[in-house]
N, C-alpha and C positions, 0 to 999 in steps of 0.2 A: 544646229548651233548658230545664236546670232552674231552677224559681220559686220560688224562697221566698216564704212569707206574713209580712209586715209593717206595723205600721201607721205605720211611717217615711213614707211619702206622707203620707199624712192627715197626719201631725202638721207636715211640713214647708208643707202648704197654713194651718194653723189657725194657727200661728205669730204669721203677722202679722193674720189675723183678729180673734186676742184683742190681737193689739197697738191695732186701731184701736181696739177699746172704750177701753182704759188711755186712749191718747190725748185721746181725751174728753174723759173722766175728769179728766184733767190739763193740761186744757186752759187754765187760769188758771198756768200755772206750768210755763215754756216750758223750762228746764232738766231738769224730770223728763220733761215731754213727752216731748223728742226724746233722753231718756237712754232712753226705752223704744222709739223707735226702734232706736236703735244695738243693745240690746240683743236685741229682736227678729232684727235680721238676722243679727247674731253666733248667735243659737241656729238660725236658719233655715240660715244656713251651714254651721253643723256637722253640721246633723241630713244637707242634701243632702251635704256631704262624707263621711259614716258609711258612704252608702253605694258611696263609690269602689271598694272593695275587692273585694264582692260582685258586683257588673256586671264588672270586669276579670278575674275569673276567670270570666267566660260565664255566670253566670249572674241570673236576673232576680226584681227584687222586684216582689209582688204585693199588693193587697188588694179586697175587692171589698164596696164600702160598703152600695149599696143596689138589689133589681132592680127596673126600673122597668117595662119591658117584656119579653116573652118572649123570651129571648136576648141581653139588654143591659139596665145597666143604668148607675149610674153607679160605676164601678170605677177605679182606680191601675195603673198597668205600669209598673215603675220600666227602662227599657234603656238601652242605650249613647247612644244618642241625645237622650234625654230628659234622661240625665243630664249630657251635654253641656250643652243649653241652661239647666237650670236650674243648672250650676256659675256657669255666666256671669250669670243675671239675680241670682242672688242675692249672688256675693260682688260685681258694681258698687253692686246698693242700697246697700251699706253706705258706699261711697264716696259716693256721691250722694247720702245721708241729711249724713254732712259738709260735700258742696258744699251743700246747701240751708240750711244754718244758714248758712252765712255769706253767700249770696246772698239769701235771705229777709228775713234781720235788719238786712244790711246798706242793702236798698233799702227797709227799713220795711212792706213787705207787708203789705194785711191778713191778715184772715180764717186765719193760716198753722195755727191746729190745725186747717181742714175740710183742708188742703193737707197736712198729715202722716197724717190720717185716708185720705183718700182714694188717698195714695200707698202707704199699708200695702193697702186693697183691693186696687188693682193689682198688686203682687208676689205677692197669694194667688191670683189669680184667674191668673195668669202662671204659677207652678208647679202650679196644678190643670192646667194645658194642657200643659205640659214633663209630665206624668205619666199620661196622661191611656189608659186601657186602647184605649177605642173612642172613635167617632166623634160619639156622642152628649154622653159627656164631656166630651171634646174641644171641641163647642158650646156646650156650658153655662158653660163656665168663658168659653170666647174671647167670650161676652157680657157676661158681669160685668164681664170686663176694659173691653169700651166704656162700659158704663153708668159705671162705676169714674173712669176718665180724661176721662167729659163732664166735671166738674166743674174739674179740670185745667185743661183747655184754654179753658176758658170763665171761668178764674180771674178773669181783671180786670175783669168782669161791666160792660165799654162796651161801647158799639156793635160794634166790630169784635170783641171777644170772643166776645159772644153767636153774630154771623153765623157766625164762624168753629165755632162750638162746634154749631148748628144742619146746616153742610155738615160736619163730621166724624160726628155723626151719622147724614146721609142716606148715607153713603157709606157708614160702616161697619156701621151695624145693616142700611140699605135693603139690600145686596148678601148680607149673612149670610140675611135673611129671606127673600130676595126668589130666590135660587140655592141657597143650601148647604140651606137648610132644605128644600125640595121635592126636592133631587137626593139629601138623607139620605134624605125617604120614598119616592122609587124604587126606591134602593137597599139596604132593611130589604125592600120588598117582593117586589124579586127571589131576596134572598136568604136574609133571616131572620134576618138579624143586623148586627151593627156593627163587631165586632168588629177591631182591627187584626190583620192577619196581612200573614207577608212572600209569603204564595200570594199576595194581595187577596183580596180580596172576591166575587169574578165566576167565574164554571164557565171563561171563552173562546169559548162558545158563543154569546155576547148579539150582536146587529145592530153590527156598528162604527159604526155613525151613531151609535147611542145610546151606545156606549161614550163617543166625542169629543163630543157632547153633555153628559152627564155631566162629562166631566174639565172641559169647560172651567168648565162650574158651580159647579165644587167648588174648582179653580183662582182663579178671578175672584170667585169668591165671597169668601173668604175676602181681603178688598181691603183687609185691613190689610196685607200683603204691599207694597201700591200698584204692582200691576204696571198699566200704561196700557191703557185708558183709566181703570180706577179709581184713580187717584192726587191728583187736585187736594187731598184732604181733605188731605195730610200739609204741604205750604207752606205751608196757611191755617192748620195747627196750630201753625204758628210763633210763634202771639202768645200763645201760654201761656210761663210763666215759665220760663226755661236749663234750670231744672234737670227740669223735664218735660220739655221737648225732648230733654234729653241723655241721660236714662233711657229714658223713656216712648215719645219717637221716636229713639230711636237704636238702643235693645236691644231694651226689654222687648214694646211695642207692634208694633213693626212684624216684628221678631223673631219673635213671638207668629203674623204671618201667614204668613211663608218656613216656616218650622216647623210652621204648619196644611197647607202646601202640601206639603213633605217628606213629611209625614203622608202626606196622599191617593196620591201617587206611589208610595210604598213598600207604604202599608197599607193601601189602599182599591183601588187596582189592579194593583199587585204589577209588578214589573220583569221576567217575563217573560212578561205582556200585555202590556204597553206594548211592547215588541219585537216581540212577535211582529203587535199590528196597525200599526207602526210613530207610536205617536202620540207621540213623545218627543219628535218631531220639530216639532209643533207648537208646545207650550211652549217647541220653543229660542228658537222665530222670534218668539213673543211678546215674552218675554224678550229676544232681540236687540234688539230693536225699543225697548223700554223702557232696555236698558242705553246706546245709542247717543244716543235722543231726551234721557232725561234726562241728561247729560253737557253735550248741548251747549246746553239750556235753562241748566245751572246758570253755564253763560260768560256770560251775558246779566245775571245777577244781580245788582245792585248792595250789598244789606240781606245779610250775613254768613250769617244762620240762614236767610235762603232758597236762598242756594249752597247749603249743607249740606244743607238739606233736600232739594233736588234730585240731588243727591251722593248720597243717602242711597239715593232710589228707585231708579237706576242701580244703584250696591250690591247691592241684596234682590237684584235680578234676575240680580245676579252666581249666587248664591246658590238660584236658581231654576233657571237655565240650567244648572249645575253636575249639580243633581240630574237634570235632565230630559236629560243626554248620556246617562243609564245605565249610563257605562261606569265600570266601579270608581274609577279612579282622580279622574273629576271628585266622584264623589258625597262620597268623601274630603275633594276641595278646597272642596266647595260646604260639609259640616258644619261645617271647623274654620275658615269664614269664618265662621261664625256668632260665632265669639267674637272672631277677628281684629278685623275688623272693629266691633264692639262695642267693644273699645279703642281702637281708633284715632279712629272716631268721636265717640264720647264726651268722648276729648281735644279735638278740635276745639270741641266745643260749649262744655264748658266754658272751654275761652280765650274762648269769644264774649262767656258770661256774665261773665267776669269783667273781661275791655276795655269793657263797660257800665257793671258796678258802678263801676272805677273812674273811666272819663271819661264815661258815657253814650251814646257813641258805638253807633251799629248797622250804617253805613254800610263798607263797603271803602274808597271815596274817601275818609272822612272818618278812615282809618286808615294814611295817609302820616306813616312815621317812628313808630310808635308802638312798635316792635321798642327803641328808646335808653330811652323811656320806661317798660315794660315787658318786659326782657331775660328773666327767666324764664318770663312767660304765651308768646309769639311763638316759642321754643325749642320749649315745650310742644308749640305750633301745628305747628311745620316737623315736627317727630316724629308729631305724627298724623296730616300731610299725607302724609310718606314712607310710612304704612303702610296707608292711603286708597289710594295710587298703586300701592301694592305696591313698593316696594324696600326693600333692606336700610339698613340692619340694622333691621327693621319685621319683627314676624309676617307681616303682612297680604304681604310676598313669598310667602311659605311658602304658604298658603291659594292665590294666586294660580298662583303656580308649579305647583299640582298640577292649577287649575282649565284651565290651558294645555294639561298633558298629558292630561288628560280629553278636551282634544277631539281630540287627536291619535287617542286611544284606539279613540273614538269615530268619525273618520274624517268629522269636520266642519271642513273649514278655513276653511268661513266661519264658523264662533265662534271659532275663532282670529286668526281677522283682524277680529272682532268685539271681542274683549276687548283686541288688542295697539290697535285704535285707540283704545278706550274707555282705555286706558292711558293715551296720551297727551293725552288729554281732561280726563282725570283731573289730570296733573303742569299743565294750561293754567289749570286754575281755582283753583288750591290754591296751587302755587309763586309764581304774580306777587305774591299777596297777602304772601308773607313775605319777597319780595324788594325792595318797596317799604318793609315796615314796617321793614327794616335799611339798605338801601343806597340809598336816596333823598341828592338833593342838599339840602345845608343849606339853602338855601331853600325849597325844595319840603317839609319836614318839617312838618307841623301839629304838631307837637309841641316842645316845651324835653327838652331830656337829662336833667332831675331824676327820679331814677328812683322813682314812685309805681305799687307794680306793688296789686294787689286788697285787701283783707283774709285773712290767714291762711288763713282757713276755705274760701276758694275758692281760691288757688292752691294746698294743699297738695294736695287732691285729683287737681288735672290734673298735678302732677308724679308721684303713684302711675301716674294712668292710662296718662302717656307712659312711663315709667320699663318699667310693665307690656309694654307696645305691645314695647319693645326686647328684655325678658325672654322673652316668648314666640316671638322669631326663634331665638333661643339653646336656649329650654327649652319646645318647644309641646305639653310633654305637661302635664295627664294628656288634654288636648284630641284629640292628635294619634291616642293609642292608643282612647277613647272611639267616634273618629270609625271607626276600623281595625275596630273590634266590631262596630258598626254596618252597616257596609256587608257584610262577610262574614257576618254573621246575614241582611240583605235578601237577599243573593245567593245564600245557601244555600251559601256554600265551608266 
C-alpha cells in the first residue's frame, strides 16, 4: 500500500496540546477559554477530515517522529481504521465541548479551566492512539490518556471521587503495566520490532501456549476496553461530571481500549494466525461472556449513568467479538460500531446530564413522568435507546446487522444467539425507562407538565447527537467505506 509522508498526524495530536496551554492562559476568562476549545477542535477536525480523501483511495499517511529503539520508534500511520476512530472522537469533542458549557456553568462547577485543560490532554493523547504506527506508540499515547482523565473522574475531589479515581487508576495503568508492558517486551524480543502489519508480528512458528498467553495479555491488558473481569473501573467512573462520562466513557476512553484491542488482533497477530491456531475463538467467548453478564447487571441498576455504564461495557465487547469472528463481514460490523455506537451513546448520557441539571434527579424511579416535563431531552433518550438496541431508523441497526452476519459468516451460532439475546436485553433496560417517562398514569407522575426542559447549551447538543444517530442509518459513510478499506487491507483482498 502506498504512504505518503506527512506531518498531518502530528499536527492533528498537538492541536489540542497547544490548546491546553491557551486554556491556562485564559483561565480567568471563561469565554475565550472555551472559545479556544471550540476552536481547537474545529481545526482538529479539519486537519483529520484533510485526510479523508487520501486513505479512500488506498492509500496511507505516514510520519516517523522519533527512533527510540532499534526498529521502533515513536512514529504516525495515518489508515482506514485509525481514521475511522479519530473522525468520531474528534468531530463528538466539539459537541461535548458545547455540552460542557452549559452543564458546567450551569451546575456552578469548580475548578472548570483544570476540566477544559485536561479534556484537551485527552483528545491529544486519543488521536496519538487513533494514529499511532506501532505498538509502543500505541502505549505511550493510551498512558497519557489515563494520567490525562485521573483528574476527570476524580473531579469532585470527595470521598467517593477520590476512591473512585484511585480504582480507575489500579485498573487502568495496574493492567497496561502489569500485561501489555511485559507481553510488548516478549514480543520486541521475538521478533525485533513493533511494528503494526496486517502479516502480525510472529513467523507462526512460536509455541501456541505462548501465542494465547500473549493475546490474552495484550487483550486484557489494554482493560480500558472493560472486557470482565477488568471492568469494575468504568461504573465507579461514573461520579465524574456527564460530560466526562459521555465523551471520555462513552467514545474517547473506552473506545481508546476496543481500538487498542482491534490493534493487537489485526496488527500484532495478524488474521491468518489467529485462524490458523484457532484463537479467535477464545476472545469470542470472553467477549460473550462480558456482552451477556453486563446486559443483565445493567437491569438491576437503579442510578441512570450506572445503566449506561453497564450498557456501555456489553457494547465494547460487541465491538471485540465482532473483530475476533475474523470473518470479513463481522470485522466490518465491529469497526463502524465504533462510531455507531459512540452516537447513540453519547445521546444517552447527555439526556442523563441534563435530567440533572434540570431537576437534579439521578435515579430511574425518581424519573416517572419526566418525558411531559422534558419532551425534547426523553425523545433525544428513545433515539439513542433505539440505536443502543440496534433498530431502525438508528445507525447502530447497520453496525449490528453486519455484526449478525459476521457470525453467520463465521459459522458461530452461539454469537448469534449471543447478540440476538443481548438484543433483547438491550430493548429491557432502555425502553421501560422511556415508557414510564411518557405513559405513566397521572398519578404515578413525579412530575407537573410545565415543560422546564435544560439550559440551551445542553439540550442542543443531544438533539445533534440523536439527530446524528438517525443520519447515519440513512447515510453511514464515510464510516461504512473507512471500515470496507480496512478490513480488505487486514485480509490482504
Amino acid at each position: 500500500m502506498e504512504a505518503i509522508t506527512s506531518i498531518k498526524p502530528v499536527l492533528a495530536v498537538s492541536v489540542s496540546l497547544l490548546c491546553a496551554l491557551l486554556i491556562i492562559v485564559s483561565g480567568k476568562r471563561p469565554n475565550l477559554r472555551e472559545g479556544w476549545t471550540f476552536l481547537a477542535g474545529i481545526i482538529k477536525f479539519g486537519i483529520v477530515a484533510s485526510m479523508i480523501p487520501v486513505v479512500l483511495r488506498g492509500q496511507e499517511i505516514v510520519y516517523n517522529l522519533i527512533d527510540i529503539l532499534p526498529g521502533v520508534g515513536i512514529a504516525f500511520r495515518v489508515d482506514a481504521l485509525g481514521l475511522l476512530f479519530a473522525l468520531v472522537s474528534s468531530s463528538l469533542w466539539i459537541v461535548t465541548s458545547a455540552y460542557s458549557i452549559g452543564y458546567m456553568r450551569s451546575l456552578n462547577e469548580h475548578s472548570q479551566t483544570r476540566y477544559f485543560c485536561f479534556f484537551a490532554l485527552a483528545l491529544s493523547a486519543t488521536i496519538g492512539v487513533a494514529f499511532a504506527a506501532n505498538l509502543l506508540t500505541l502505549y505511550l499515547f493510551y498512558e497519557m490518556l489515563s494520567l490525562a482523565t485521573y483528574p476527570l473522574v476524580a473531579h469532585h475531589q470527595d470521598l467517593e471521587a477520590r476512591r473512585s479515581g484511585r480504582k480507575y487508576l489500579l485498573y487502568i495503568v495496574g493492567t497496561s503495566i502489569g500485561l501489555v508492558l511485559p507481553a510488548m517486551v516478549i514480543a520486541y524480543n521475538m521478533t525485533g520490532t513493533l511494528e503494526f502489519s496486517k502479516q502480525g508480528l510472529f513467523t507462526g512458528t512460536e509455541p501456541k501456549a505462548l501465542m494465547v498467553v500473549l493475546l490474552l495479555m495484550l487483550v486484557l491488558g489494554f482493560a480500558k476496553a472493560a472486557i470482565m473481569p477488568f471492568h469494575s473501573w468504568l461504573p465507579a467512573a461514573m461520579v465524574a461530571p456527564t460530560p466526562v462520562s459521555a465523551l471520555l466513557h462513552a467514545v474517547a476512553v473506552v473506545k481508546v481500549g476496543v481500538f487498542s484491542v482491534l490493534r493487537v488482533i489485526t496488527g500484532v497477530f495478524g488474521t491468518d494466525l489467529l485462524l490458523s491456531l484457532n484463537l479467535g475463538i477464545i476472545i469470542c467467548y470472553i467477549a460473550a461472556f462480558t456482552v451477556i453478564v453486563a446486559s443483565l447487571i445493567a437491569l438491576s441498576q437503579d442510578e441512570l449513568k450506572r445503566r449506561l455504564a453497564f450498557s456501555t461495557i456489553s457494547q465494547l465487547s460487541y465491538i471485540v467479538l465482532g473483530i475476533a469472528l475474523l470473518s470479513s463481514t463481522g470485522m466490518i460490523g465491529s469497526m463502524v460500531h465504533i462510531a455507531m455506537h459512540a452516537f447513540g451513546k453519547i445521546t444517552l448520557f447527555f439526556c442523563a446530564g441534563a435530567i440533572f441539571v434540570a431537576t437534579g434527579k439521578k435515579n430511574i424511579s425518581e424519573m416517572v413522568g419526566i418525558g411531559k416535563r422534558m419532551p425534547v431531552t426523553m425523545i433525544a433518550f428513545f433515539i439513542g435507546s433505539l440505536s443502543v438496541i440496534g433498530l431502525p431508523p438508528c445507525g447502530g441497526f447497520i453496525s449490528k446487522w453486519y455484526l449478525l452476519l459476521g457470525t453467520l459468516e463465521a459459522h458461530h451460532v452461539v454469537m448469534l444467539i449471543v447478540l440476538l439475546v443481548s438484543t433483547l436485553l438491550n430493548a429491557a433496560y432502555l425502553l421501560p425507562i422511556v415508557y414510564r417517562a411518557f405513559f405513566c398514569k397521572k398519578e404515578e407522575s413525579l412530575f407537573d407538565n410545565k415543560i422546564e426542559e435544560a439550559p440551551r447549551w445542553c439540550v442542543a447538543p443531544l438533539v445533534v447527537t440523536a439527530a446524528g444517530s438517525i443520519f447515519l442509518f440513512f447515510y453511514p459513510q464515510p464510516f461504512f467505506r473507512l471500515a470496507g478499506i480496512a478490513v480488505q487491507s487486514i485480509l490482504g483482498g
